[in-house]
PDB file of N, H, CA, C and O in Angstrom:
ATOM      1  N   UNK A   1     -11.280  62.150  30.919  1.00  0.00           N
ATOM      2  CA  UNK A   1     -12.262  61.349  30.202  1.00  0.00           C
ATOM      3  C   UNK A   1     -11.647  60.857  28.896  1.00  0.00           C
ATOM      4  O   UNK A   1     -10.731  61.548  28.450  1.00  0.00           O
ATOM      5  N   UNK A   2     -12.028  59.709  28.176  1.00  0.00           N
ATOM      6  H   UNK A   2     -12.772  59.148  28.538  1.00  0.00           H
ATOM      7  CA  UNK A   2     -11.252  59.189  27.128  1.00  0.00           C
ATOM      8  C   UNK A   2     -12.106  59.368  25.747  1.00  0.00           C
ATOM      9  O   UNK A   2     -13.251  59.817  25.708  1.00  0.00           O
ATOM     10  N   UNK A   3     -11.681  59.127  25.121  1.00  0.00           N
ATOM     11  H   UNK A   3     -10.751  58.761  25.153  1.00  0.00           H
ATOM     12  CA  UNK A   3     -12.336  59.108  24.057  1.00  0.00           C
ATOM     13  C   UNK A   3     -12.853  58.464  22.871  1.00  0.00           C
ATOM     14  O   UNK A   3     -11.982  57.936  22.180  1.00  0.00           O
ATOM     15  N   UNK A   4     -14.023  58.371  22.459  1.00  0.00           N
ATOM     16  H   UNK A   4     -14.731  58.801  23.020  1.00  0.00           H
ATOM     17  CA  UNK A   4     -13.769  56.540  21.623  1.00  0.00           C
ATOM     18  C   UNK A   4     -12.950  56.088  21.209  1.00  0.00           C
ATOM     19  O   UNK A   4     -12.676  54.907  21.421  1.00  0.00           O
ATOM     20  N   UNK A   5     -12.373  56.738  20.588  1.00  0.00           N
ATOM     21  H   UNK A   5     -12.595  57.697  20.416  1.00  0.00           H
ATOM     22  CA  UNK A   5     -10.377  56.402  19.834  1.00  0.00           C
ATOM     23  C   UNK A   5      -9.537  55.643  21.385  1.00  0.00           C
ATOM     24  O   UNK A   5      -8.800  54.659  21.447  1.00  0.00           O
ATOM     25  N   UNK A   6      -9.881  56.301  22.166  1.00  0.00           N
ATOM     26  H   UNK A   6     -10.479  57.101  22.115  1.00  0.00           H
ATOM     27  CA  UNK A   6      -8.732  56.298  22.955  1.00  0.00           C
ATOM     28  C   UNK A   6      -9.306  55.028  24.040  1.00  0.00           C
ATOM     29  O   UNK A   6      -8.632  54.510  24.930  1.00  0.00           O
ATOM     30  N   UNK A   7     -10.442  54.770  23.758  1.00  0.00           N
ATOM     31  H   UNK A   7     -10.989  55.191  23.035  1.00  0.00           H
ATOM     32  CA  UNK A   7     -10.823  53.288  24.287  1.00  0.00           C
ATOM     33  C   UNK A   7     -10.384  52.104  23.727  1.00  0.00           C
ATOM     34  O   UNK A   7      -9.734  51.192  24.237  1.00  0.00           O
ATOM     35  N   UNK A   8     -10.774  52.223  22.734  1.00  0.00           N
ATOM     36  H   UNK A   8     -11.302  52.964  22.319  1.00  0.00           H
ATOM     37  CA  UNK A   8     -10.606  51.263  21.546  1.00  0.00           C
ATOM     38  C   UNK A   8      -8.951  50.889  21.847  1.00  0.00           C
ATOM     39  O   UNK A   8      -8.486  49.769  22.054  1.00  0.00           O
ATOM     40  N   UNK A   9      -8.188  52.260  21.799  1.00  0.00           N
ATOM     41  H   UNK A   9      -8.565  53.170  21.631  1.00  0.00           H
ATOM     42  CA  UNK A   9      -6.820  51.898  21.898  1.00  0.00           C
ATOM     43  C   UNK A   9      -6.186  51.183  22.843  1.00  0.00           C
ATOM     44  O   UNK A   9      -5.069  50.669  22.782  1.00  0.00           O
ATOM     45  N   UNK A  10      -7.116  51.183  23.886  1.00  0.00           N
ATOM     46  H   UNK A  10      -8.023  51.601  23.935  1.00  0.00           H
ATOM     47  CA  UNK A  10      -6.797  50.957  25.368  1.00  0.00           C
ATOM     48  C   UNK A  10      -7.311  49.414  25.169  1.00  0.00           C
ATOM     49  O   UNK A  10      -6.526  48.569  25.599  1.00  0.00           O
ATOM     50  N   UNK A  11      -8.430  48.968  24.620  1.00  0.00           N
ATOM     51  H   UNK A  11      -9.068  49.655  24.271  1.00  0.00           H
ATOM     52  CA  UNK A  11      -8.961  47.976  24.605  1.00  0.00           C
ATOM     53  C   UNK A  11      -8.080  46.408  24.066  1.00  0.00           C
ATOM     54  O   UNK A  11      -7.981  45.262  24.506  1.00  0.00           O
ATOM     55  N   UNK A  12      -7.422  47.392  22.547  1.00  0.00           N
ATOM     56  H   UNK A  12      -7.503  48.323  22.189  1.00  0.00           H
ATOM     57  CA  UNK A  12      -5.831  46.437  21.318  1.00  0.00           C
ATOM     58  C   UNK A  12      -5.066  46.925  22.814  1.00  0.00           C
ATOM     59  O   UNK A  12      -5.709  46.228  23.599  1.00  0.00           O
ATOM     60  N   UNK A  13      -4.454  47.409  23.345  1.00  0.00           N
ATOM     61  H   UNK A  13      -3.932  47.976  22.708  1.00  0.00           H
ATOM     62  CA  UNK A  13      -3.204  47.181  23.677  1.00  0.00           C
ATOM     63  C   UNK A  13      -3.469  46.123  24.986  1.00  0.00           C
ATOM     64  O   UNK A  13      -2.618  45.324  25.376  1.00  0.00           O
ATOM     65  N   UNK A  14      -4.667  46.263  25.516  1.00  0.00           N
ATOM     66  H   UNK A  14      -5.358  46.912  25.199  1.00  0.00           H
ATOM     67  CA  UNK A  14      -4.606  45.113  26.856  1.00  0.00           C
ATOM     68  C   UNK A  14      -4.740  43.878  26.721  1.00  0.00           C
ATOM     69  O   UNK A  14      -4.291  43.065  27.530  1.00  0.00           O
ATOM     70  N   UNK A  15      -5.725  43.422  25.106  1.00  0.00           N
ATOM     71  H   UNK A  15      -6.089  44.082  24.450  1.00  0.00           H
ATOM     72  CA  UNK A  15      -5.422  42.494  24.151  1.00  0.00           C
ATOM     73  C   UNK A  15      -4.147  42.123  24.099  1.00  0.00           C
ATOM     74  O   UNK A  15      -3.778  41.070  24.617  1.00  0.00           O
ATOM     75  N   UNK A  16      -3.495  42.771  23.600  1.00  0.00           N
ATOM     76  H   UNK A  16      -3.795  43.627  23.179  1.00  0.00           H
ATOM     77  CA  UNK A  16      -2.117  42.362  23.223  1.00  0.00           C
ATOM     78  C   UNK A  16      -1.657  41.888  24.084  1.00  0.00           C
ATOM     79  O   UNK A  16      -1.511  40.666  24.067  1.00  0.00           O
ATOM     80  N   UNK A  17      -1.081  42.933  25.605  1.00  0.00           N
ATOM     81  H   UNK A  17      -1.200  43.926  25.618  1.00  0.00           H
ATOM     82  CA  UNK A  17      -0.599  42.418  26.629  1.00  0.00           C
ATOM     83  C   UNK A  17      -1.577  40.985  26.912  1.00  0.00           C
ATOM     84  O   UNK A  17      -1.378  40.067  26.116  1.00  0.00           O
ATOM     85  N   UNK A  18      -2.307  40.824  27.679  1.00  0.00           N
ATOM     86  H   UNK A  18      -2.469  41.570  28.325  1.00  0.00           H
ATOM     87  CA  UNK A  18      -2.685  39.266  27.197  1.00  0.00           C
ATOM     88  C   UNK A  18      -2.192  38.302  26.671  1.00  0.00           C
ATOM     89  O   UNK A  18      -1.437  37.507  27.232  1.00  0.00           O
ATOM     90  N   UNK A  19      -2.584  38.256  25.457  1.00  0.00           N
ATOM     91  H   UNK A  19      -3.197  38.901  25.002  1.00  0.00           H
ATOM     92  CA  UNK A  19      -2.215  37.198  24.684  1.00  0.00           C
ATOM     93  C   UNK A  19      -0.301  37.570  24.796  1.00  0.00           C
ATOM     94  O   UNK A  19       0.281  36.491  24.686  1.00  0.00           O
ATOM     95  N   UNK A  20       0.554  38.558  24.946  1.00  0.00           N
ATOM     96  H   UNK A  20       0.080  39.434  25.035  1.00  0.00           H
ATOM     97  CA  UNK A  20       1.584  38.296  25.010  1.00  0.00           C
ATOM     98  C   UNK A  20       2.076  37.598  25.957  1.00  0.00           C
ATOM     99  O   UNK A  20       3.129  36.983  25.789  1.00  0.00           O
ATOM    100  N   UNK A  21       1.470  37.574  26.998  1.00  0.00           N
ATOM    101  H   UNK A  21       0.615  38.074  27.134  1.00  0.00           H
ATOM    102  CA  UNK A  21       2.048  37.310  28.265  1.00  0.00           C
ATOM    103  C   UNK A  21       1.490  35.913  28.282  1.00  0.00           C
ATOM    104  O   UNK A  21       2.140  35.079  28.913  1.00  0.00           O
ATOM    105  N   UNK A  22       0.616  35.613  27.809  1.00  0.00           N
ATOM    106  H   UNK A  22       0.088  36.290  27.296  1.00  0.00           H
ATOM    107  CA  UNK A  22       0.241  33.788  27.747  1.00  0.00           C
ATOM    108  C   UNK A  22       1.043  32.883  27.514  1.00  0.00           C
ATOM    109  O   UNK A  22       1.392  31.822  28.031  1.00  0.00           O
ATOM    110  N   UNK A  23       1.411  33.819  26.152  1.00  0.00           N
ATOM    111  H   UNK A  23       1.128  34.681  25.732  1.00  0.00           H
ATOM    112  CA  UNK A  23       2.415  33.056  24.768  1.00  0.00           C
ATOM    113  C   UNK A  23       3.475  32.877  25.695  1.00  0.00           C
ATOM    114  O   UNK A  23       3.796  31.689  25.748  1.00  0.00           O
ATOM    115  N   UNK A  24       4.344  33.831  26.676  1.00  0.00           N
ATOM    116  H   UNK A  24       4.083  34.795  26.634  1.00  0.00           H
ATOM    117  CA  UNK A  24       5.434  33.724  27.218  1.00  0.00           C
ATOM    118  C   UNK A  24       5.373  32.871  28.327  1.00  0.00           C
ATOM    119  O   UNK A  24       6.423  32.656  28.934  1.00  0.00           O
ATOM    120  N   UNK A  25       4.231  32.295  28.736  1.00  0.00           N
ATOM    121  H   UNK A  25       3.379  32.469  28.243  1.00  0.00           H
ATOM    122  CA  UNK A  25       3.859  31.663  29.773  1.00  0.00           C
ATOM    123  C   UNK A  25       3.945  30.381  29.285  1.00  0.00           C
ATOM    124  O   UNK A  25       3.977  29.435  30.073  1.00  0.00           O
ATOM    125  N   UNK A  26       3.999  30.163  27.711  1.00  0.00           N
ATOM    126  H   UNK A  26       3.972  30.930  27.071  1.00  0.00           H
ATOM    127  CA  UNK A  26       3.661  28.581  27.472  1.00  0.00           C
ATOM    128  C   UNK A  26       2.399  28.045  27.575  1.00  0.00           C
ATOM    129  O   UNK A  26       2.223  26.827  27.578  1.00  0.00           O
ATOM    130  N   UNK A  27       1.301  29.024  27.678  1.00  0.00           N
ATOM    131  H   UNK A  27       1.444  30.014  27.675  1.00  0.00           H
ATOM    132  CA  UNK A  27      -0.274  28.562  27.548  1.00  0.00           C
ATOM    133  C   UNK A  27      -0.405  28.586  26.555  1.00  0.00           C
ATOM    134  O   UNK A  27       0.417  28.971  25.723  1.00  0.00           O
ATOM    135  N   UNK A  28      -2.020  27.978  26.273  1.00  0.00           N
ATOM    136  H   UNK A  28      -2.688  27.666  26.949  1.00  0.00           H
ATOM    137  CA  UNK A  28      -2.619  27.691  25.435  1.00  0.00           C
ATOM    138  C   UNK A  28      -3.727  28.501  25.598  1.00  0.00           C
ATOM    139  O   UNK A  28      -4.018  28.167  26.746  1.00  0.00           O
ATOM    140  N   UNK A  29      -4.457  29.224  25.325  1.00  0.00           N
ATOM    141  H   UNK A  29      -4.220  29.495  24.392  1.00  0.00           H
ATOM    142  CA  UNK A  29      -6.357  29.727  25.768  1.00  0.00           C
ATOM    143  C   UNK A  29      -6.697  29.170  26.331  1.00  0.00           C
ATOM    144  O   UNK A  29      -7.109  29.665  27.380  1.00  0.00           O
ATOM    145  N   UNK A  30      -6.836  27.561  26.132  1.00  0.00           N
ATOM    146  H   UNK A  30      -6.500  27.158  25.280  1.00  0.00           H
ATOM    147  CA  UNK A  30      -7.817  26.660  26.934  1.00  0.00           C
ATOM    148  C   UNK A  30      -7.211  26.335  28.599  1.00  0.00           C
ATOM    149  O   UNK A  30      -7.911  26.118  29.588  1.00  0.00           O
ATOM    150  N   UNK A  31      -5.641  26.385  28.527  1.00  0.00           N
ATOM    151  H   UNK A  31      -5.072  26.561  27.724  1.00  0.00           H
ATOM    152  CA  UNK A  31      -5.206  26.626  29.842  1.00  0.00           C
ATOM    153  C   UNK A  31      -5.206  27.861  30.237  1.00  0.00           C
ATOM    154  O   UNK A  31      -5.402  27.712  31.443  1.00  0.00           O
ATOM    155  N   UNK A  32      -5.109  29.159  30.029  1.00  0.00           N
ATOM    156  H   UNK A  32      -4.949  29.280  29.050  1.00  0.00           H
ATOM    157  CA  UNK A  32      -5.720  30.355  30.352  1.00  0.00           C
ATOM    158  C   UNK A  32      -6.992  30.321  30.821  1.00  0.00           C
ATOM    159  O   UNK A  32      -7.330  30.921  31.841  1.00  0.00           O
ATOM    160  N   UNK A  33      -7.458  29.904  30.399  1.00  0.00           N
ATOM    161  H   UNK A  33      -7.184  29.416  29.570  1.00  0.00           H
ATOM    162  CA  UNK A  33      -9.044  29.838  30.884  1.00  0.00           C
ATOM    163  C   UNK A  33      -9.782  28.921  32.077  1.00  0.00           C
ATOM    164  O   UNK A  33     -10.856  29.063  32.661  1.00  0.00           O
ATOM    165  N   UNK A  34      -8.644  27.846  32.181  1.00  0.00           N
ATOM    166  H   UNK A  34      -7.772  27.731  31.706  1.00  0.00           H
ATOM    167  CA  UNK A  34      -8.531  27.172  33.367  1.00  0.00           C
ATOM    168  C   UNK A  34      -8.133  27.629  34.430  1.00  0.00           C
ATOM    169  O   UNK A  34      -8.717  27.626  35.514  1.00  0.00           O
ATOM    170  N   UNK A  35      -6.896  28.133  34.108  1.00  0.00           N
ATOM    171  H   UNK A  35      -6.422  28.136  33.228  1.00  0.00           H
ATOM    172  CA  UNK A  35      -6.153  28.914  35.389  1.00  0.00           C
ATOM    173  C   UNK A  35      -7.286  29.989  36.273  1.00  0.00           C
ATOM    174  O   UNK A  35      -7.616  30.006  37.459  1.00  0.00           O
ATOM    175  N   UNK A  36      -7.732  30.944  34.957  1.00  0.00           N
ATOM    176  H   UNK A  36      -7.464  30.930  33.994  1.00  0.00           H
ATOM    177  CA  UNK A  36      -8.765  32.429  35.660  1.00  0.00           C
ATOM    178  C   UNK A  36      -9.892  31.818  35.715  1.00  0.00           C
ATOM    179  O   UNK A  36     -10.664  32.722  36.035  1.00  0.00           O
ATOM    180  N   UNK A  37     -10.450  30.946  35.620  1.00  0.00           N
ATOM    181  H   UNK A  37      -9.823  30.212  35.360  1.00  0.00           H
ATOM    182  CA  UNK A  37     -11.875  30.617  35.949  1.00  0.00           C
ATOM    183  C   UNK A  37     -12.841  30.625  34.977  1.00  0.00           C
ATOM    184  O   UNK A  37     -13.959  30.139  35.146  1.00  0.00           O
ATOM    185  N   UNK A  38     -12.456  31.171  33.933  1.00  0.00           N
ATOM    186  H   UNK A  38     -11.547  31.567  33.796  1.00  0.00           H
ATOM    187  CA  UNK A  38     -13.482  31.807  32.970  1.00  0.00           C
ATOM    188  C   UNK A  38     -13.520  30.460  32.070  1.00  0.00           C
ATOM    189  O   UNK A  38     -12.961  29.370  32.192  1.00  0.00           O
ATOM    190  N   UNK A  39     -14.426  31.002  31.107  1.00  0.00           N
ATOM    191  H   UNK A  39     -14.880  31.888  31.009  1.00  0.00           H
ATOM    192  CA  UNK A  39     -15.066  30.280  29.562  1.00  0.00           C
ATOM    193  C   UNK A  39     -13.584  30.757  28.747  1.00  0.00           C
ATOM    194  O   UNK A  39     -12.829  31.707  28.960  1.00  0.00           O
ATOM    195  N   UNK A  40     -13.538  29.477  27.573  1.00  0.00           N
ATOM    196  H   UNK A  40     -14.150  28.706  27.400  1.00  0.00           H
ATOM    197  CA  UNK A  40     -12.698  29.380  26.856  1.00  0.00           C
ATOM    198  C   UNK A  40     -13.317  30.920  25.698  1.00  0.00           C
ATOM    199  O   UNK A  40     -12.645  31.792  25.148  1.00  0.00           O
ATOM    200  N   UNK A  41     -14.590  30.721  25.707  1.00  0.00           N
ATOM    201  H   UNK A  41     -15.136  30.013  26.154  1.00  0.00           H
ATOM    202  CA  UNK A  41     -15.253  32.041  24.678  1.00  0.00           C
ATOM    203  C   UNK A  41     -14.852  32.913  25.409  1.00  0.00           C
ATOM    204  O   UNK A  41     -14.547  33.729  24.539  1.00  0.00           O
ATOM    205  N   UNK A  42     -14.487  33.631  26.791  1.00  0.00           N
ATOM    206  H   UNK A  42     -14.735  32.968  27.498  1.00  0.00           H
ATOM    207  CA  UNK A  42     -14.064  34.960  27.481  1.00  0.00           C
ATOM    208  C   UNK A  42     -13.004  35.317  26.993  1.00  0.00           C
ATOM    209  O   UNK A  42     -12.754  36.471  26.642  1.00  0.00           O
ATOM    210  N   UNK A  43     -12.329  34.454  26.924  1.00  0.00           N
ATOM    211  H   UNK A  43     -12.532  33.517  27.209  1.00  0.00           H
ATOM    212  CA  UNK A  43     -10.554  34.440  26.897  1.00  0.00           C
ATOM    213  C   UNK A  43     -10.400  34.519  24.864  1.00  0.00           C
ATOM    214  O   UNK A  43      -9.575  35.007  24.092  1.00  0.00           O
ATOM    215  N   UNK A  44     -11.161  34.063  24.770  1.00  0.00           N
ATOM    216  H   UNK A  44     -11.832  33.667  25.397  1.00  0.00           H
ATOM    217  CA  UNK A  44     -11.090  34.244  22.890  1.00  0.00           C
ATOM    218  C   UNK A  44     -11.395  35.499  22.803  1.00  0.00           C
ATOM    219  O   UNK A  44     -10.606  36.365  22.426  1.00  0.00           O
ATOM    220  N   UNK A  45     -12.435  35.670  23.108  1.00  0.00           N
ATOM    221  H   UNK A  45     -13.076  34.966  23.414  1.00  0.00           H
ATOM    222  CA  UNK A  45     -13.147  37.173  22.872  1.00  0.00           C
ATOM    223  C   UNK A  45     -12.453  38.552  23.297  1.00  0.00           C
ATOM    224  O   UNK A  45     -12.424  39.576  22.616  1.00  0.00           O
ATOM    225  N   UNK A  46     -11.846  38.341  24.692  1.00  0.00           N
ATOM    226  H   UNK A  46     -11.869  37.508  25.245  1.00  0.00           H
ATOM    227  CA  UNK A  46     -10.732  39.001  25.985  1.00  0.00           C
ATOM    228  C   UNK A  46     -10.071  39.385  24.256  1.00  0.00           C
ATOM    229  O   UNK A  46     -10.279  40.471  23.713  1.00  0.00           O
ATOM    230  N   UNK A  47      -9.506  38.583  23.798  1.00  0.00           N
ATOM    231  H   UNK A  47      -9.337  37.701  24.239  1.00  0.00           H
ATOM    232  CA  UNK A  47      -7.742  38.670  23.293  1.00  0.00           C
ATOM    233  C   UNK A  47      -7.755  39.359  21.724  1.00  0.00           C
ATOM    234  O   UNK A  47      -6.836  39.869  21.085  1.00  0.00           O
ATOM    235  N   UNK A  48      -8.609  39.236  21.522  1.00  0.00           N
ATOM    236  H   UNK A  48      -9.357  38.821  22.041  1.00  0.00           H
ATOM    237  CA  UNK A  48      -9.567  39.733  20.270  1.00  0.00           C
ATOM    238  C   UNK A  48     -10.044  40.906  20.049  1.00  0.00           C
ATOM    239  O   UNK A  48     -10.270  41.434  18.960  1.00  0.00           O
ATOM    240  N   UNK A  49     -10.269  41.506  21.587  1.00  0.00           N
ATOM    241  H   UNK A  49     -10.086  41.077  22.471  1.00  0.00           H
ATOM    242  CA  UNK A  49     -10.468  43.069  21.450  1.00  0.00           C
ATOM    243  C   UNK A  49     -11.905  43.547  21.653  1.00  0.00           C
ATOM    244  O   UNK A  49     -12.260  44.689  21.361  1.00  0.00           O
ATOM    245  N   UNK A  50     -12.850  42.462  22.254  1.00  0.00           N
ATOM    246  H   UNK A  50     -12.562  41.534  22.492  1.00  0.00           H
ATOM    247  CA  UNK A  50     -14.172  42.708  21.539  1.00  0.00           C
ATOM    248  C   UNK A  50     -14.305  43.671  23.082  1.00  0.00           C
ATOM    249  O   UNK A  50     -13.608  43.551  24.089  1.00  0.00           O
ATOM    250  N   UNK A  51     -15.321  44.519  22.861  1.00  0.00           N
ATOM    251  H   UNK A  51     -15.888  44.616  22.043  1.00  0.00           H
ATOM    252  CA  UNK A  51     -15.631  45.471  24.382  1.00  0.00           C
ATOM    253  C   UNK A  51     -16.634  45.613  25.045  1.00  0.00           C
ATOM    254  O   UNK A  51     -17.194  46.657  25.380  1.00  0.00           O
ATOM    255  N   UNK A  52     -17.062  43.868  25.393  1.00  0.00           N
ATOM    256  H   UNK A  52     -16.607  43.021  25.121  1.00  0.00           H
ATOM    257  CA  UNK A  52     -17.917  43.498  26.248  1.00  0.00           C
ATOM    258  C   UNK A  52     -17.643  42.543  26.467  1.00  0.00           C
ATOM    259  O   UNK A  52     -18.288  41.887  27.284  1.00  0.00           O
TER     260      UNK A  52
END
């Protein structure tokens, strides 16, 4: 079982990976968000850390 700390932590580092792997991709958010289907607000919010 994790622990709030250890969510949170889990939450910045998949953030990160994200947005790292975009950047290396040559996207933009708004093409991220094209590609997966989603809202340009998912993919802001996704990369940002928020945990919902």
């Amino acid at each position: 079982m994790y622990t709030l700390k250890g969510i949170e932590v889990m939450q910045t580092q998949l953030s990160q990976f994200i947005k790292m792997k975009r950047k290396q991709a040559g996207m933009k958010q708004e093409d991220l968000s094209f590609a997966a289907g989603v809202g340009l607000r998912f993919v802001r919010e996704l990369e940002q850390g928020k945990p919902t």
